[in-house]
N, C-alpha and C positions, 0 to 999 in steps of 0.2 A: 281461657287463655287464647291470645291471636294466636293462630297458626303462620310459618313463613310462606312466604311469597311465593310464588309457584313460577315456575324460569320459560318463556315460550323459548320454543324452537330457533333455531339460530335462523334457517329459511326462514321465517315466518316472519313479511313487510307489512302487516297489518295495521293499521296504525291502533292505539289502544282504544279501546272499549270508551265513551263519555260516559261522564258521571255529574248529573246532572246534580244530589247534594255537593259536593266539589266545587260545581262553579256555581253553587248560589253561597256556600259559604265565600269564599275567594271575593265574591262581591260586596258580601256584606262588611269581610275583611276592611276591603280597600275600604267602603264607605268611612267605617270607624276610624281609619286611619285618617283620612282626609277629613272630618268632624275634629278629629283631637287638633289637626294640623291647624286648620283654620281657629280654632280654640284658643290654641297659644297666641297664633296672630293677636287675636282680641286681649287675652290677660296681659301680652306684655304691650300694647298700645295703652290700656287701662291703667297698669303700673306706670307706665309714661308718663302721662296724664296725672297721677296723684302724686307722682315725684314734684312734679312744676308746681302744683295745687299748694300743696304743702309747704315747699319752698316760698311760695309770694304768700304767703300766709304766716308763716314765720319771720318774712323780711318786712312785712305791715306791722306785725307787731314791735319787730324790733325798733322800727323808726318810730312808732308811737309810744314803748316805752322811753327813747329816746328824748321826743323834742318833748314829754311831760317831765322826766328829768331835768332835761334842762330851763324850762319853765320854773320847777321848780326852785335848784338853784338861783337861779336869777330874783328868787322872790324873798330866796331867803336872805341872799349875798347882796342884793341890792344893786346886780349890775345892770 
């Protein structure tokens, strides 16, 4: 079990002790953070992108089932 923290001296201007696991973790920290950041960047520019994709994909189709329907009619109506 940790033990509690131990209190310096009220006099005592020392600055604390470096801890060098500390600031290799805190680096690694930031690194992850800014990998995930730039990440999203990418997934939501990708979602972007397959919104539009999709979209004129669906709108090609639509017009081509379109002017075959109406081809159709016309072939069958005689207009």
């Amino acid at each position: 079990m940790p033990e509690p923290a131990t209190r310096q001296p009220a006099g005592d201007d020392a600055p604390p002790a470096f801890d060098p696991v500390a600031a290799d973790r805190a680096y690694l920290h930031e690194r992850a953070r800014r990998r995930a950041r730039i990440e999203r960047s990418r997934a939501r520019r990708r979602a972007g992108l397959r919104f539009w994709l999709v979209l004129l994909v669906l709108l090609a189709a639509s017009a081509g089932f379109t002017v075959t329907i109406w081809r159709e009619i016309e072939r069958l109506f005689g207009l």
